[in-house]
N, CA, C and O atoms as a GROMACS GRO file, in nm:
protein
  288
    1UNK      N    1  -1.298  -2.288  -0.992
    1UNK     CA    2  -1.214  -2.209  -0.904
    1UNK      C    3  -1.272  -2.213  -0.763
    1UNK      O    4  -1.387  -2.184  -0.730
    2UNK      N    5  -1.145  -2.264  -0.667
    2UNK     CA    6  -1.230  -2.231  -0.522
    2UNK      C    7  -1.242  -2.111  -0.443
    2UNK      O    8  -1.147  -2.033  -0.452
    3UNK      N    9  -1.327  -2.083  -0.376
    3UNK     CA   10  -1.389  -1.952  -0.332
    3UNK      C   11  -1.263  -1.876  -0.221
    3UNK      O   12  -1.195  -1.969  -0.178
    4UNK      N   13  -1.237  -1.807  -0.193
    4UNK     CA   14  -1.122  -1.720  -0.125
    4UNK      C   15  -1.245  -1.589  -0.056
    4UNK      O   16  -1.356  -1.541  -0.080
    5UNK      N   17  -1.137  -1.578   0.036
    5UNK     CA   18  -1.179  -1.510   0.097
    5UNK      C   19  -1.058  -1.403   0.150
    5UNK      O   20  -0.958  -1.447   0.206
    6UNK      N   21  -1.084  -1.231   0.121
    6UNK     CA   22  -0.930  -1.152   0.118
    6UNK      C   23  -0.996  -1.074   0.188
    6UNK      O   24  -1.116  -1.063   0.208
    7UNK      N   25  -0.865  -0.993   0.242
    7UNK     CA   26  -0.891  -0.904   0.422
    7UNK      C   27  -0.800  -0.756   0.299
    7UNK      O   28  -0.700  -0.759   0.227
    8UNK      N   29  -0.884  -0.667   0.327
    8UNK     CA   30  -0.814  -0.532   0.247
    8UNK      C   31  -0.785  -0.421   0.382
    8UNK      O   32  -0.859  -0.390   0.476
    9UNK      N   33  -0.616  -0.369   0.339
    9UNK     CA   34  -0.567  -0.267   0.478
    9UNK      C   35  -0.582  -0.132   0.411
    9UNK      O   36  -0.635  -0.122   0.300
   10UNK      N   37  -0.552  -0.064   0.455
   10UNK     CA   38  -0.535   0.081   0.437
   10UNK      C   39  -0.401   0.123   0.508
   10UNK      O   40  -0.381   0.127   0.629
   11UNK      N   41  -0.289   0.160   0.376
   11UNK     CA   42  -0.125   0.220   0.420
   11UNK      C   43  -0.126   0.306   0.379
   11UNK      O   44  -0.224   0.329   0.308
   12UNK      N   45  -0.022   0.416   0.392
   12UNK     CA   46   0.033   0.513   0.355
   12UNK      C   47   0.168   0.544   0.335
   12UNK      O   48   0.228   0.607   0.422
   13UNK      N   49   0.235   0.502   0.208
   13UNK     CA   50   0.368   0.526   0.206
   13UNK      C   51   0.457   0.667   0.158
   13UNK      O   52   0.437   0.736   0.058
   14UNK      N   53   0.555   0.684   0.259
   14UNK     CA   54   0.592   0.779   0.224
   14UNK      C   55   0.730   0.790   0.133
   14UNK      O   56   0.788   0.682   0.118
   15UNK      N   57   0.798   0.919   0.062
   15UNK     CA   58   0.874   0.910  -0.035
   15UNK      C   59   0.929   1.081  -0.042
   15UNK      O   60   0.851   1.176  -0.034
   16UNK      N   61   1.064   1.094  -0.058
   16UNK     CA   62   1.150   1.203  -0.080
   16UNK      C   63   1.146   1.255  -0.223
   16UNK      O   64   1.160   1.373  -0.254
   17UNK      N   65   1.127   1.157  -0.304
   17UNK     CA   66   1.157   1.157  -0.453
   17UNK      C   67   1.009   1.162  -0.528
   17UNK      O   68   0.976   1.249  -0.608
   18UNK      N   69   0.928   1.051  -0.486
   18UNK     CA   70   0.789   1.026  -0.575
   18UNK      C   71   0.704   0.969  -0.534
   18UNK      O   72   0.729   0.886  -0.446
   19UNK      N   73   0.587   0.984  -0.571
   19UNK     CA   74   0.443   0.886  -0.536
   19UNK      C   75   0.491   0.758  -0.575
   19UNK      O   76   0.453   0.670  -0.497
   20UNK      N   77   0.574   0.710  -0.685
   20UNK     CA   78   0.541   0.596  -0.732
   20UNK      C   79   0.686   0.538  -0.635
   20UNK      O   80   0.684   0.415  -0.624
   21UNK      N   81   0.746   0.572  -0.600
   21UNK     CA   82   0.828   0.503  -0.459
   21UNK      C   83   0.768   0.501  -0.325
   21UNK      O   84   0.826   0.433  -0.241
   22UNK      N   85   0.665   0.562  -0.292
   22UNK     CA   86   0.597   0.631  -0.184
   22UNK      C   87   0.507   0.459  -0.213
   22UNK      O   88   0.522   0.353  -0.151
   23UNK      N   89   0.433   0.487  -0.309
   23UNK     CA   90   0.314   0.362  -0.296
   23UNK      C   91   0.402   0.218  -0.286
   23UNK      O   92   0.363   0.130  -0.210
   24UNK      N   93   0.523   0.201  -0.367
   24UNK     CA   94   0.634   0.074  -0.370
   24UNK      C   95   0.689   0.086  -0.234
   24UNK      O   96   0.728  -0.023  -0.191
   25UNK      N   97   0.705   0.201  -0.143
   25UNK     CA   98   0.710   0.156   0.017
   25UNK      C   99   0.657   0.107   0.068
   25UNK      O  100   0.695   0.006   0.128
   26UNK      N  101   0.502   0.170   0.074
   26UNK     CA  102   0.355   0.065   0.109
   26UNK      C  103   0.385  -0.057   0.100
   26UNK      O  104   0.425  -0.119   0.198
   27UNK      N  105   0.372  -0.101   0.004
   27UNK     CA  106   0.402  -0.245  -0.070
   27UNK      C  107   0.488  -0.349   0.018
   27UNK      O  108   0.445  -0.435   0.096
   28UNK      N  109   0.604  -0.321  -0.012
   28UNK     CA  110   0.738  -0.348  -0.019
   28UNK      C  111   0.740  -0.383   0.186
   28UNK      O  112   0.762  -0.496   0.228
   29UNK      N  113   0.727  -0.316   0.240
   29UNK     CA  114   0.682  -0.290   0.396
   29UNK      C  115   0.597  -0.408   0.445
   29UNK      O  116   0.640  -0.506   0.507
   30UNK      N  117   0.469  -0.385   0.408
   30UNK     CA  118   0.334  -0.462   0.402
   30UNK      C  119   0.391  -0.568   0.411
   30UNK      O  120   0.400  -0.612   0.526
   31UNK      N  121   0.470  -0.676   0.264
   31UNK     CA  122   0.521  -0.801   0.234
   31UNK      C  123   0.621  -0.839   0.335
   31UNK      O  124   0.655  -0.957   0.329
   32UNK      N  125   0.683  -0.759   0.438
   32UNK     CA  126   0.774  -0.817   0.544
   32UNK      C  127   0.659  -0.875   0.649
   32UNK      O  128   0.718  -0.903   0.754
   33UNK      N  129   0.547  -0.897   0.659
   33UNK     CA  130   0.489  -0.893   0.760
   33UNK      C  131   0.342  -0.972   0.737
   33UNK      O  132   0.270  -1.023   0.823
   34UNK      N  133   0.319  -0.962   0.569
   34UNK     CA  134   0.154  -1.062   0.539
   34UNK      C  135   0.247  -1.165   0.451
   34UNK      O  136   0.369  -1.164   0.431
   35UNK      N  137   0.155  -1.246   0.412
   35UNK     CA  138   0.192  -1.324   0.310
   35UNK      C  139   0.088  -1.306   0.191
   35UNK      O  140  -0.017  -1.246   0.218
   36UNK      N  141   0.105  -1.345   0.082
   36UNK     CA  142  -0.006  -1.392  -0.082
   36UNK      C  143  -0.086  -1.286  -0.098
   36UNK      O  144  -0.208  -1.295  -0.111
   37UNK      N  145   0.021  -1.109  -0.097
   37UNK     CA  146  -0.014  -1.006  -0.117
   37UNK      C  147  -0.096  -1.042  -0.272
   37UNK      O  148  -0.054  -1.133  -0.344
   38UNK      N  149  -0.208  -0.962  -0.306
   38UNK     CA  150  -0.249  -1.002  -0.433
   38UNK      C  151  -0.294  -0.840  -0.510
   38UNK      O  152  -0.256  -0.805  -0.622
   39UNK      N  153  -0.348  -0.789  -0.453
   39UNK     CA  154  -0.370  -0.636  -0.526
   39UNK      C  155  -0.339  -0.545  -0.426
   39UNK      O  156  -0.357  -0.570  -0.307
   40UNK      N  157  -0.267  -0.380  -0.492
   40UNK     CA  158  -0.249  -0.268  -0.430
   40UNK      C  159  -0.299  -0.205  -0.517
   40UNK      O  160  -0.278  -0.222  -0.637
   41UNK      N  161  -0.383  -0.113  -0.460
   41UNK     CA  162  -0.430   0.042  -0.550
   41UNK      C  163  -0.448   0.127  -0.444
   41UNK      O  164  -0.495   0.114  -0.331
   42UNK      N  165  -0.386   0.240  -0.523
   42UNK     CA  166  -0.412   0.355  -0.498
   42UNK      C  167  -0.463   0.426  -0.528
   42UNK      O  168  -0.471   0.476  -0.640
   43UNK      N  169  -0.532   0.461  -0.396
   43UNK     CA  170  -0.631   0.538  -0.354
   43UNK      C  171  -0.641   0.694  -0.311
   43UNK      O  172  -0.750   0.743  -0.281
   44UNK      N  173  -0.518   0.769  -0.309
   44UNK     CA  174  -0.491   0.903  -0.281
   44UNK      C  175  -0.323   0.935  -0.298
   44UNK      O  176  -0.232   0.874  -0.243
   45UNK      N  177  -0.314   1.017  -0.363
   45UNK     CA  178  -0.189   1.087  -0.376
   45UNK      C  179  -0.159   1.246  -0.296
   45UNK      O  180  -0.200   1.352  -0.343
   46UNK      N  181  -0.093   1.236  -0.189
   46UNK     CA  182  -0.092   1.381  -0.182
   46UNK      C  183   0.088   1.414  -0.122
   46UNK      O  184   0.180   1.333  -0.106
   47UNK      N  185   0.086   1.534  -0.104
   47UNK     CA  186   0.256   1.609  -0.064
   47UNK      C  187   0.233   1.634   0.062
   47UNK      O  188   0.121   1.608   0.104
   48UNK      N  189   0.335   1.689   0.152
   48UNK     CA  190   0.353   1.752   0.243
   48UNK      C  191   0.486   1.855   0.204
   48UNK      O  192   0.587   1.822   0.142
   49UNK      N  193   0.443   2.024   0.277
   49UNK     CA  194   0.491   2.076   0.184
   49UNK      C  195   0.568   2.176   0.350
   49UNK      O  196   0.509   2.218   0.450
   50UNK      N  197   0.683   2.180   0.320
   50UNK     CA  198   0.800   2.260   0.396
   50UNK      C  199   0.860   2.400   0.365
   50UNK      O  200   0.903   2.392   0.250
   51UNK      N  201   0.879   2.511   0.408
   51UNK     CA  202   0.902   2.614   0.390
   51UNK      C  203   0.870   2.659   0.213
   51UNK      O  204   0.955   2.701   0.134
   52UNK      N  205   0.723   2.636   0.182
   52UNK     CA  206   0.725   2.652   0.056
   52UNK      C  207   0.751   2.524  -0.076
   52UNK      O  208   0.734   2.540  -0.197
   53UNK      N  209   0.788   2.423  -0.015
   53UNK     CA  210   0.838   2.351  -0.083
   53UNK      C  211   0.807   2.177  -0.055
   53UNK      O  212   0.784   2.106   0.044
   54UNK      N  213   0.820   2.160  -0.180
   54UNK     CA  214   0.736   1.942  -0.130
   54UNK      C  215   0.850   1.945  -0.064
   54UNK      O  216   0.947   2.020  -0.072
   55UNK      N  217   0.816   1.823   0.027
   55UNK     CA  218   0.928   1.773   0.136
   55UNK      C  219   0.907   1.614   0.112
   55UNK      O  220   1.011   1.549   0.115
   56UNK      N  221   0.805   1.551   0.094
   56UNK     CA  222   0.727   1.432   0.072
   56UNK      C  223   0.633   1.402   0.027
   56UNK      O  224   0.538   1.468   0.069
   57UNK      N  225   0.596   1.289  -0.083
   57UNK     CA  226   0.542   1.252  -0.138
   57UNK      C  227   0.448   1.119  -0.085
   57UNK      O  228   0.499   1.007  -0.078
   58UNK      N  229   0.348   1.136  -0.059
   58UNK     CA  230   0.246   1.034   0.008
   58UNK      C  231   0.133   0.970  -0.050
   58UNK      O  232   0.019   1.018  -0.050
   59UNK      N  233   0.167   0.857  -0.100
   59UNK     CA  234   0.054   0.751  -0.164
   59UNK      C  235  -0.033   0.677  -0.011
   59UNK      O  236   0.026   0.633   0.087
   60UNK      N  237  -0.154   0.681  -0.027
   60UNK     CA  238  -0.283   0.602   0.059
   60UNK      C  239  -0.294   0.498  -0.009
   60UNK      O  240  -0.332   0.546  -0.116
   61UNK      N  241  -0.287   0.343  -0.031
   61UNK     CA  242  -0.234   0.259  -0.097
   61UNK      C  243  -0.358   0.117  -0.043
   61UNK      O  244  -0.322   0.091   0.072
   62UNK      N  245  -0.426   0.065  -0.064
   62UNK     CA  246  -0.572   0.005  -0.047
   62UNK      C  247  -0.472  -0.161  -0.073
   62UNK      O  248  -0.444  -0.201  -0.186
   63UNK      N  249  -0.433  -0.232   0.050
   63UNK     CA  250  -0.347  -0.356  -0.044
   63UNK      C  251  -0.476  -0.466   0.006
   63UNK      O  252  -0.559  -0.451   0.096
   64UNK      N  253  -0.461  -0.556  -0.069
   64UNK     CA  254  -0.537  -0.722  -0.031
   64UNK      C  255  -0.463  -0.831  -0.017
   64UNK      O  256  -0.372  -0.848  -0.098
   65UNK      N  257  -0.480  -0.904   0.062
   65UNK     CA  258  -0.421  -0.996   0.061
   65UNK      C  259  -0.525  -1.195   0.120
   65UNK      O  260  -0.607  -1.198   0.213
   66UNK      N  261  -0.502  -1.272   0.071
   66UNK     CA  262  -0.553  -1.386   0.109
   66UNK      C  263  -0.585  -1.458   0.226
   66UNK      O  264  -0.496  -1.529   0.272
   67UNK      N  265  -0.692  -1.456   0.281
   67UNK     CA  266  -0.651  -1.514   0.440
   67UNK      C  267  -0.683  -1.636   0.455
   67UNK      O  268  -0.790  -1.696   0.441
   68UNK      N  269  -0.554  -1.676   0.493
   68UNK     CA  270  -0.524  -1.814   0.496
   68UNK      C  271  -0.647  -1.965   0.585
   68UNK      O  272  -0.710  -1.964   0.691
   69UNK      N  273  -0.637  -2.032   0.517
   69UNK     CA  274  -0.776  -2.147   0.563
   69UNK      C  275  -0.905  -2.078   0.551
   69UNK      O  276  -0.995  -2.114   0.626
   70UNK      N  277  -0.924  -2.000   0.481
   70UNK     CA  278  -1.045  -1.904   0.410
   70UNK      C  279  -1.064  -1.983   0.319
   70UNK      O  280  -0.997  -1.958   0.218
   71UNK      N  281  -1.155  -2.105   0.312
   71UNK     CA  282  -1.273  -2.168   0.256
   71UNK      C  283  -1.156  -2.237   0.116
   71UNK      O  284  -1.170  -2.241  -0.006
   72UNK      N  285  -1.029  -2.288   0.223
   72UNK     CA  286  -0.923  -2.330   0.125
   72UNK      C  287  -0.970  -2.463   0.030
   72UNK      O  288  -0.893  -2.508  -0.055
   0.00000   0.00000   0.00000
């Protein structure tokens, strides 16, 4: 196997409904803009909360991706 070399971001996606659409925003976002996305984890789940009440759901989302002519 040849050696690679990956650049890791730090996102935060947000969501009306759920963390697990919140972190698939991250994602989903990210891929308009890198290429040879390879791992996302998450790294923090939290709410933001409005007169008493969740308003949004917020995944901190750790993605990697390949950087290109990195020891291709």
């Amino acid at each position: 196997m040849a050696e690679s070399v990956y650049k890791v971001i730090e996102l935060i996606g947000t969501s009306e409904e759920s963390w697990e659409k919140a972190a698939s925003a991250a994602v989903e976002q990210a891929s308009q803009s890198l290429r040879d996305l390879r791992i996302a984890e998450v790294v923090q789940l939290d709410m933001t909360i409005d007169d008493n009440k969740v308003s949004a759901y917020r995944a901190k989302v750790n993605v990697s991706f390949r950087i290109e002519g990195a020891a291709d």
